[in-house]
C-alpha positions as CSV (number, residue, x, y, z in Angstrom):
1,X,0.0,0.0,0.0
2,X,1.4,3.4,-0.6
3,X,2.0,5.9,2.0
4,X,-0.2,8.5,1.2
5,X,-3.1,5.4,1.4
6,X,-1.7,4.5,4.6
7,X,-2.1,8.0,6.3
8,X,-5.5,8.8,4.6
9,X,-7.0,5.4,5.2
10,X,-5.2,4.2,8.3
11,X,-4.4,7.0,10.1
12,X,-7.1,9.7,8.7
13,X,-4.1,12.1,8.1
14,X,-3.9,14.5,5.5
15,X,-0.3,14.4,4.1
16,X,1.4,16.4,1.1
17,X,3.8,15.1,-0.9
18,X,6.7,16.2,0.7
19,X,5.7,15.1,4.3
20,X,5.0,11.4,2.5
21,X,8.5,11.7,0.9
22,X,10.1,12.7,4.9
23,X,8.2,9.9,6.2
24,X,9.0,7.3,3.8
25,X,13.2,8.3,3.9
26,X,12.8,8.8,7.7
27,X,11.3,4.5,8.1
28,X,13.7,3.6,5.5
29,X,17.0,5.1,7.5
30,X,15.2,4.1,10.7
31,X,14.9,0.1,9.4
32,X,18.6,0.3,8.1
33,X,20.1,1.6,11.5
34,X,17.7,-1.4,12.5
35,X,19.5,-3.8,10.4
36,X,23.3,-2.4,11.0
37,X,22.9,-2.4,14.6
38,X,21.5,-6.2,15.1
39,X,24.2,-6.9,12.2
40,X,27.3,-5.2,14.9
41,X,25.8,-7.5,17.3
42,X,26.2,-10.8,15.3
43,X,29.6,-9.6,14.6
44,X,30.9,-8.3,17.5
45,X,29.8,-12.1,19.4
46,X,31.4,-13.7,16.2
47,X,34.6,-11.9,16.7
48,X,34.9,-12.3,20.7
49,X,34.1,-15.9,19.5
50,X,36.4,-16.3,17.0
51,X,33.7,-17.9,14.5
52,X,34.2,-16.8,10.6
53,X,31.8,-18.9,9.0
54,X,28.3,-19.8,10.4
55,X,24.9,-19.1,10.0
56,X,22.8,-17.6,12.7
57,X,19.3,-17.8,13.2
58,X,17.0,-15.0,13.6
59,X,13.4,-14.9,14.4
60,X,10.7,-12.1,14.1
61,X,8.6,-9.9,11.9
62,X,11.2,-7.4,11.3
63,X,13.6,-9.6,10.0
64,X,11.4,-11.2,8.3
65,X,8.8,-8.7,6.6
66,X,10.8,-5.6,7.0
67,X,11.6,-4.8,3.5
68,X,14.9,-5.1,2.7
69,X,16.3,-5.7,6.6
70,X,17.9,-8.9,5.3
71,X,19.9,-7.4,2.9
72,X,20.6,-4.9,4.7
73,X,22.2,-6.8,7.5
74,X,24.0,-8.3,5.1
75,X,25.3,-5.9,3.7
76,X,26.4,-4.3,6.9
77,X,28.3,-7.8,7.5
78,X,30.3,-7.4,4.7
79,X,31.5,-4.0,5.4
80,X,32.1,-4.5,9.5
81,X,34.2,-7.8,8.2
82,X,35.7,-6.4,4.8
83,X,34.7,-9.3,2.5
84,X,35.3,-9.2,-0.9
85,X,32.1,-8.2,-2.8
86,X,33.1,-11.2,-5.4
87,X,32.6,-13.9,-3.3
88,X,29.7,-16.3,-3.9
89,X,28.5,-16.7,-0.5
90,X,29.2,-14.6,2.4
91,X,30.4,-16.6,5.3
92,X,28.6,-15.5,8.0
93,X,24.7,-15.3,7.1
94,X,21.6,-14.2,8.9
95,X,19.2,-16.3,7.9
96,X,15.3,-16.9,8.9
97,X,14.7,-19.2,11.5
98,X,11.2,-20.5,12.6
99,X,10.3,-20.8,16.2
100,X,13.3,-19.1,17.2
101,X,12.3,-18.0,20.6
102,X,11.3,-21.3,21.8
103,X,14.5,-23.0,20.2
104,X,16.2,-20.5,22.0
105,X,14.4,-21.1,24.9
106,X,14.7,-24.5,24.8
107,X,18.7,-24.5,24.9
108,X,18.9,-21.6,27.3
109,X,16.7,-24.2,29.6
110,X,19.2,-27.3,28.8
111,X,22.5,-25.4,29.0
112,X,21.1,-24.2,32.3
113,X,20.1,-27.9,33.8
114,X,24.3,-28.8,32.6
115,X,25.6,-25.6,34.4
116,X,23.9,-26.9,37.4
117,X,24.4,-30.6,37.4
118,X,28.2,-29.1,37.2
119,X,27.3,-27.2,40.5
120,X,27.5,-23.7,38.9
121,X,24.4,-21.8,40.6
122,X,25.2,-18.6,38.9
123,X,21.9,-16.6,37.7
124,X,19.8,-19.5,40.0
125,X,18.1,-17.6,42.5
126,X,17.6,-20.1,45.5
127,X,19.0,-23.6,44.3
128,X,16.8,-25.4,47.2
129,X,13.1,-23.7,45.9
130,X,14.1,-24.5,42.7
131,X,12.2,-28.3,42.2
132,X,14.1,-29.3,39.3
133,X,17.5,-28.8,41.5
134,X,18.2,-32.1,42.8
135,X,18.6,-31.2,46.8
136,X,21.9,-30.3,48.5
């Protein structure tokens, strides 16, 4: 839908041209600062990490219906690691990821029940309230 359907329809705001024109550049610098700052995050855990070549899940409407977040993140990748704008596949890829948040989740739950069975209690409030900490 255009913008000036949008605000009329939508919003019941009367816009001229030039306030659509504002409004559509101001959303489409807004999604790209989106898209570059959630692409320095990836990069900056990659490079603590030492990873340089994985794919990493991410869930959500904004990566995944924002128009042209994916690309954009991409392309922020490529500049914050300096890849070469020849190469076929970049190696470290945001890609869509179903069900993200209960994956997630899901491990943040199991490497939890390992850092415990270890006897690491850090981030467990009370370790004897807790019933699925086997008592002291």
């Amino acid at each position: 839908m255009e913008t000036h359907a949008l605000f009329e329809k939508t919003l019941k705001i009367d816009t001229t041209e030039a306030e659509r024109k504002l409004i559509r550049r101001l959303a489409e610098l807004i999604g790209t600062r989106a898209a570059r700052l959630s692409a320095c995050g990836v990069a900056a855990i990659c490079k603590m990490k030492g990873w340089t070549s994985l794919h990493v899940g991410a869930d959500g409407s904004v990566f995944n219906k924002y128009p042209n977040f994916q690309k954009r993140g991409a392309q922020a990748l490529r500049e914050l690691f300096g890849w070469d704008k020849s190469v076929r596949q970049d190696p470290i890829q945001i890609v869509p990821s179903e069900d993200g948040s209960g994956v997630g989740a899901a491990l943040i739950a199991a490497l939890t029940m390992k850092r415990i069975n270890a006897g690491i209690y850090a981030g467990v409030n009370d370790k004897r309230k807790n019933s699925l900490i086997p008592p002291a």
